[in-house]
C-alpha positions as CSV (number, residue, x, y, z in Angstrom):
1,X,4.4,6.2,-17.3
2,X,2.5,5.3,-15.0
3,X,1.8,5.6,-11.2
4,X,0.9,3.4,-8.3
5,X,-0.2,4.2,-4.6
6,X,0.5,1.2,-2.6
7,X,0.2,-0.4,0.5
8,X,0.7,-3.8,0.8
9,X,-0.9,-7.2,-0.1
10,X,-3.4,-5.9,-2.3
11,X,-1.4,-3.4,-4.0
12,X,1.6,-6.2,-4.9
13,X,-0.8,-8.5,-6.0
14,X,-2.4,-5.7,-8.5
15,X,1.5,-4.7,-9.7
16,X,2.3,-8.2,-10.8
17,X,-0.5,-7.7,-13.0
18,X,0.5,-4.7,-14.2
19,X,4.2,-5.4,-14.7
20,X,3.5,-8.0,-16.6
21,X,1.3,-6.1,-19.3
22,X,3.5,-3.2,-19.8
23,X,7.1,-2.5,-19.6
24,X,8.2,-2.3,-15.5
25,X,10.4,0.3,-16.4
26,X,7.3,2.8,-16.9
27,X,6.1,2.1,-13.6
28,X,6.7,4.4,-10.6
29,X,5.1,2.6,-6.9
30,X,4.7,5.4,-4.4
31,X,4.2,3.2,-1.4
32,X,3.2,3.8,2.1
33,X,5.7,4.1,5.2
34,X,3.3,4.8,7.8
35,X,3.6,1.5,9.0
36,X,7.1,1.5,9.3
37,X,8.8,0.2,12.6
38,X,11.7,-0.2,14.9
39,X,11.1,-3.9,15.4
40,X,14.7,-5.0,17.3
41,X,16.6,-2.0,16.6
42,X,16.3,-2.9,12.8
43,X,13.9,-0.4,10.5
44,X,11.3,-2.5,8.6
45,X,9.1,-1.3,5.9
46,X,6.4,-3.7,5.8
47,X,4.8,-2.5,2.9
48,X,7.8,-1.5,0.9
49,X,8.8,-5.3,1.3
50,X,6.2,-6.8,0.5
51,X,5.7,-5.2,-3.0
52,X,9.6,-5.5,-3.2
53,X,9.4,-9.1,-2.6
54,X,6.3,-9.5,-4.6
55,X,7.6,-8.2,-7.6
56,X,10.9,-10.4,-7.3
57,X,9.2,-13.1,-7.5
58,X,10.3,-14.5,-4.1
59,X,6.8,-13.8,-1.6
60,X,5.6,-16.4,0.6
61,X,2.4,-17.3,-1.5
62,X,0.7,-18.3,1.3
63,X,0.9,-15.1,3.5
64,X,1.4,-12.6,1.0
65,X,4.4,-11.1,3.4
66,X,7.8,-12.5,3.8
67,X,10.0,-14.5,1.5
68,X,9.2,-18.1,0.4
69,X,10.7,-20.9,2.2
70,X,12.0,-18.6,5.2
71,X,13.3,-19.7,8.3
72,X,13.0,-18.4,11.7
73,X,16.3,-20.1,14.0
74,X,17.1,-15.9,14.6
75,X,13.4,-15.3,16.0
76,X,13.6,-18.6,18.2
77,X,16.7,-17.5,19.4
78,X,15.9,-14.3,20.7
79,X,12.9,-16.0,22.4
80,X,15.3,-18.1,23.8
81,X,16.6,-14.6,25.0
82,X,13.1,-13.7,26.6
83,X,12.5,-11.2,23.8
84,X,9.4,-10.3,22.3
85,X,9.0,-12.0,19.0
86,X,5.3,-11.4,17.9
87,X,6.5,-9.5,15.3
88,X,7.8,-12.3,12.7
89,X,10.8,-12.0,11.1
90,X,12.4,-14.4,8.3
91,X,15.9,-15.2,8.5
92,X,16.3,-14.0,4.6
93,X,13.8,-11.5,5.3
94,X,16.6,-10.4,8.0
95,X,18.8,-9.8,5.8
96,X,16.5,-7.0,4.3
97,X,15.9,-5.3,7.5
98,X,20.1,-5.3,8.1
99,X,20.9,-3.9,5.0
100,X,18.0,-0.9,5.0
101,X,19.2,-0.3,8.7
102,X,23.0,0.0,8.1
103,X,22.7,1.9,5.4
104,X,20.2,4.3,6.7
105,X,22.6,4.5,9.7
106,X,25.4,5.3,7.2
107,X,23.2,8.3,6.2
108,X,21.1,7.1,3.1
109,X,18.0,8.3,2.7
110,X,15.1,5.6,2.7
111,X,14.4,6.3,-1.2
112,X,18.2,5.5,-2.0
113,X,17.8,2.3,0.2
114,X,15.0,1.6,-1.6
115,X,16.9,2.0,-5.1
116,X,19.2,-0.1,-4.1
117,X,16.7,-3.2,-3.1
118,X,15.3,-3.3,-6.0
119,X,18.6,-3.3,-8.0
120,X,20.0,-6.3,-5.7
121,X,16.4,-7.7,-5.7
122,X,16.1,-7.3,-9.7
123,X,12.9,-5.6,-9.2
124,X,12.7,-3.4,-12.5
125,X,9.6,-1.0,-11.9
126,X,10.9,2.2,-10.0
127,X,9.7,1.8,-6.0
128,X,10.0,4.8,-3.4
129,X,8.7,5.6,-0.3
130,X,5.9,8.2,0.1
131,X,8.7,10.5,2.3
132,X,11.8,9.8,3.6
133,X,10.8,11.3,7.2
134,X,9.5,9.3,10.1
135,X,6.0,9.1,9.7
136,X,4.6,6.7,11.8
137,X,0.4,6.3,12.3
138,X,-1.0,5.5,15.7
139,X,-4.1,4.7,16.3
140,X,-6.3,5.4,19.4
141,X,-8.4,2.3,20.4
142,X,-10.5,0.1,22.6
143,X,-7.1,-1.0,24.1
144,X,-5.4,2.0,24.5
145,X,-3.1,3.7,21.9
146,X,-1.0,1.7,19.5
147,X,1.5,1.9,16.9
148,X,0.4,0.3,13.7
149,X,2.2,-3.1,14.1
150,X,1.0,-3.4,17.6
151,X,-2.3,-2.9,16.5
152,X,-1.9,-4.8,13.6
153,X,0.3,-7.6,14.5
154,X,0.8,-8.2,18.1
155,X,-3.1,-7.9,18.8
156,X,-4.3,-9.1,15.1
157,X,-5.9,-5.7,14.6
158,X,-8.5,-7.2,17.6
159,X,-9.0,-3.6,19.3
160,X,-11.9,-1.0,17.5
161,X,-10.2,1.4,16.2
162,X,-11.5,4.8,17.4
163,X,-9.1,7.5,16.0
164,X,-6.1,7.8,13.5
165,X,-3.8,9.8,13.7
166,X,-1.6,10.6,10.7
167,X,0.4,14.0,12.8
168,X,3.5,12.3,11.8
169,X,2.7,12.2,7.5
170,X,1.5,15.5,7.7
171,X,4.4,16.9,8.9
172,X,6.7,15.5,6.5
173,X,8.2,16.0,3.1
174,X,7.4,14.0,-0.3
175,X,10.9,11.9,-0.9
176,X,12.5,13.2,-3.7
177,X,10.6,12.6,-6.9
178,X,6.9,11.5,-5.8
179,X,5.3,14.8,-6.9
180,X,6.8,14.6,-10.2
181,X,5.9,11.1,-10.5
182,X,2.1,12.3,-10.1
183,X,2.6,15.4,-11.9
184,X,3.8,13.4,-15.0
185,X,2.7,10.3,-15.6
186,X,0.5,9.2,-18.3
187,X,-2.1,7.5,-15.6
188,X,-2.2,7.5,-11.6
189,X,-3.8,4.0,-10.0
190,X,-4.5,4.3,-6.3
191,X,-3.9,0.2,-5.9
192,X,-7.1,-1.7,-3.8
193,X,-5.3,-1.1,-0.2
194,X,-6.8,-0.2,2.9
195,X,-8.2,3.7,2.6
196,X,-7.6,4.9,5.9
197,X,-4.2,3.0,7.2
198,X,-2.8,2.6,3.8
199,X,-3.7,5.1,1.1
200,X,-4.7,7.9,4.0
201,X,-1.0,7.6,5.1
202,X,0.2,9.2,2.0
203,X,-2.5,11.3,0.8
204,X,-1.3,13.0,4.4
205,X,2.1,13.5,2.9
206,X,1.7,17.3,2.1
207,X,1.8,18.4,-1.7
208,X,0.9,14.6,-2.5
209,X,-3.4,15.8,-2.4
210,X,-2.7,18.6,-4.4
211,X,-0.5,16.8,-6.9
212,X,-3.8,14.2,-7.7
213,X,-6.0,16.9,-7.8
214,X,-3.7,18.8,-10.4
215,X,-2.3,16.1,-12.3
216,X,-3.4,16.2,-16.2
217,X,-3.3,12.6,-15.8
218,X,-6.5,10.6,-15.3
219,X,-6.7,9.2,-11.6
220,X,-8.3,5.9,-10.9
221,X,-8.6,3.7,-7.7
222,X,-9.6,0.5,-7.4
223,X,-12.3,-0.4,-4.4
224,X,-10.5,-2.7,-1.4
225,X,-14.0,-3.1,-0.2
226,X,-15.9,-5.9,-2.0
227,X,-19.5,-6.6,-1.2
228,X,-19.2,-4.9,1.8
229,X,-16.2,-6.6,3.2
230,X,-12.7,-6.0,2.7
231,X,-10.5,-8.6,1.0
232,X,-7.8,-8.7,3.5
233,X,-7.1,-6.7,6.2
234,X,-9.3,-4.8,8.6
235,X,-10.2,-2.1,6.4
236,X,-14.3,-2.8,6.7
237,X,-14.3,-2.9,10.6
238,X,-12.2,0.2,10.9
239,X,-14.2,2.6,8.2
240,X,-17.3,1.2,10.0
241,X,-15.9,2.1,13.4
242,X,-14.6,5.5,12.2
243,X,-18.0,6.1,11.1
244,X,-18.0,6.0,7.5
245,X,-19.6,2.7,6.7
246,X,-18.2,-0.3,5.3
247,X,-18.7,-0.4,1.2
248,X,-17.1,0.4,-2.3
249,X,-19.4,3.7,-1.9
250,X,-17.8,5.0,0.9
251,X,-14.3,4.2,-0.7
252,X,-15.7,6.3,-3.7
253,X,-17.1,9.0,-0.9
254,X,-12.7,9.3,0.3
255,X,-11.6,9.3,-3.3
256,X,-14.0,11.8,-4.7
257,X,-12.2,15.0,-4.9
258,X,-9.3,13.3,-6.9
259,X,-10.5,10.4,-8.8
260,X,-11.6,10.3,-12.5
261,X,-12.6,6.5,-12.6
262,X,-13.6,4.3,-9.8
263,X,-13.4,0.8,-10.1
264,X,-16.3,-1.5,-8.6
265,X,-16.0,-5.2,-8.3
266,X,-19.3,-7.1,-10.1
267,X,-20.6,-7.7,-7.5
268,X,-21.0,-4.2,-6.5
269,X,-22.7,-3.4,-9.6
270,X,-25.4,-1.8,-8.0
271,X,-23.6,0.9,-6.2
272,X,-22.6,2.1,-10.0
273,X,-24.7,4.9,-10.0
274,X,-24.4,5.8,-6.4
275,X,-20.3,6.4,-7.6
276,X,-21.4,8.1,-10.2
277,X,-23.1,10.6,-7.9
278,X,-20.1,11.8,-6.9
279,X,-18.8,12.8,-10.1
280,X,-16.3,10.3,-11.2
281,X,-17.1,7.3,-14.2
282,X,-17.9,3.7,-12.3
283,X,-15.6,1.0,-13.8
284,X,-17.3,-2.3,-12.5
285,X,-15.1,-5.3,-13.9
286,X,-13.7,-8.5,-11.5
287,X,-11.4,-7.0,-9.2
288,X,-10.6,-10.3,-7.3
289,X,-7.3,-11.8,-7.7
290,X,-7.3,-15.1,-7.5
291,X,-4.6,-15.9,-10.6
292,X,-1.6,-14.6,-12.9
293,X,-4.8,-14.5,-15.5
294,X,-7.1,-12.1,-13.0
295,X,-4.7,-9.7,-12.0
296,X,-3.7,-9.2,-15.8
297,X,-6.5,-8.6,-17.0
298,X,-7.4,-5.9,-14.1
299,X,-4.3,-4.5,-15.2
300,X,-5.7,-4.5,-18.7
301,X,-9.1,-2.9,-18.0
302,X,-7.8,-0.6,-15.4
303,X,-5.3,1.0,-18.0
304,X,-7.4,0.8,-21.1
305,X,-10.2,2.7,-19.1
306,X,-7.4,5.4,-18.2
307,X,-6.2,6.0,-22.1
308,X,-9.9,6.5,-22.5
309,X,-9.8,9.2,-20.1
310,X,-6.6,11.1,-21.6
């Protein structure tokens, strides 16, 4: 078995590779929910979704978020209404957000929800949130305090970000069955998502540190940061902001008490031996999706480097 630490774009593009060179069924996501939101009185799990979607085959290519061919007569209608509709929300994509919300009202716990997508969704690889509590991350920036989607969406992550604060992860509880999932799995991945607003969200989760530092499996992550720039997301202005600089080193540098095998991008090939420093092996392959063939063979490298390690 293996396991996954996701967040969102980057982490569903990696899993389509990796479902589709081993069976789904021995996969276990543990995916972020610090970005989770009331948007409308309806709970949305950005991140969730967008692997969930991913993996079903039914993601707007173009975005990355959202389903394929959605429309949006709801969102003009409650903008007809004078409500805020910055956040956007997808009729079918809707749907999602009713389901989740009713249910969780019904007293379901966000993992059982989460089951239940991925049943409906035929989404075969086993996909839970990192806790079942609110955790929500604000941020402290140039424009004031934020939640994560204002920060993210409504201002297009424009503000510096000065401070995170992750109060909310830290004082929750793993959802039922993400320690074991760590604990006992054949290899742990932490997936090429944003460090600090991604990753850091669930690292935060207590128990979930200690279980990557204890788990007999090998633990690799794979560097969001390319040549000094992130491939999506803000994740290179806000670790140069925060003061830890803005390269697959200082990934490495986050990663290092917990991760056996690092994975650089070519053309970070020269930071090799600065990752090595830190007393994990530096992987450099192509870590750039760009097609079904790239994110396979990731997939492949990533997972023969981690039987290499057992």
């Amino acid at each position: 078995m293996i396991t996954v630490l996701a967040g969102g774009i980057g982490a569903a593009k990696f899993l389509e590779g990796l479902v589709a060179v081993m069976p789904p069924e021995q996969i276990t996501v543990i995916a972020n929910t610090g970005d989770d939101a009331e948007i409308h009185g309806l709970h949305i799990s950005p991140d969730m979704d967008t692997v969930l979607y991913t993996l079903a085959g039914v993601v707007n290519r173009e975005s990355g978020w959202g389903i394929a061919g959605d429309t949006f007569h709801a969102l003009g209608a409650l903008a007809r209404l004078k409500e805020e509709t910055w956040f956007q929300l997808g009729d079918q994509d809707l749907t999602t957000h009713l389901y989740r919300t009713r249910r969780l009202r019904e007293g379901a716990r966000l993992s059982e929800v989460s089951s239940e997508l991925c049943r409906r969704f035929v989404v075969r690889c086993r996909l839970i949130p990192m806790t079942n509590d609110p955790a929500a991350t604000r941020l402290r920036t140039s424009a004031g305090e934020l939640s994560f989607q204002e920060y993210f969406v409504k201002l297009r992550q424009e503000p510096e970000v000065l401070a995170v604060d992750l109060s909310a992860a830290e004082c929750s509880k793993p959802a039922p069955g993400v320690i074991e999932a760590i604990l006992d799995a054949q290899g742990v991945i932490i997936a090429p998502s944003n460090p600090i607003i991604s990753i850091g969200p669930i690292l935060a989760v207590p128990g979930i540190l200690d279980a990557l530092r204890n788990t007999p499996a090998p633990v690799a992550a794979i560097s969001p940061i390319v040549g000094g720039k992130a491939l999506k997301g803000p994740a290179d202005r806000m670790m140069n902001s925060l003061g830890f600089g803005s390269s697959a080193a200082a990934v490495a540098e986050l990663y290092r008490d917990f991760v056996d095998v690092f994975v650089l991008d070519e053309q970070d090939s020269a930071l090799q031996a600065k990752v090595e420093s830190k007393g994990m092996r530096a992987l450099v392959t192509q870590t750039i999706m760009h097609s079904a063939e790239a994110k396979q063979n990731l997939a492949l490298t990533i997972s023969a480097s981690l039987q290499d390690k057992r």
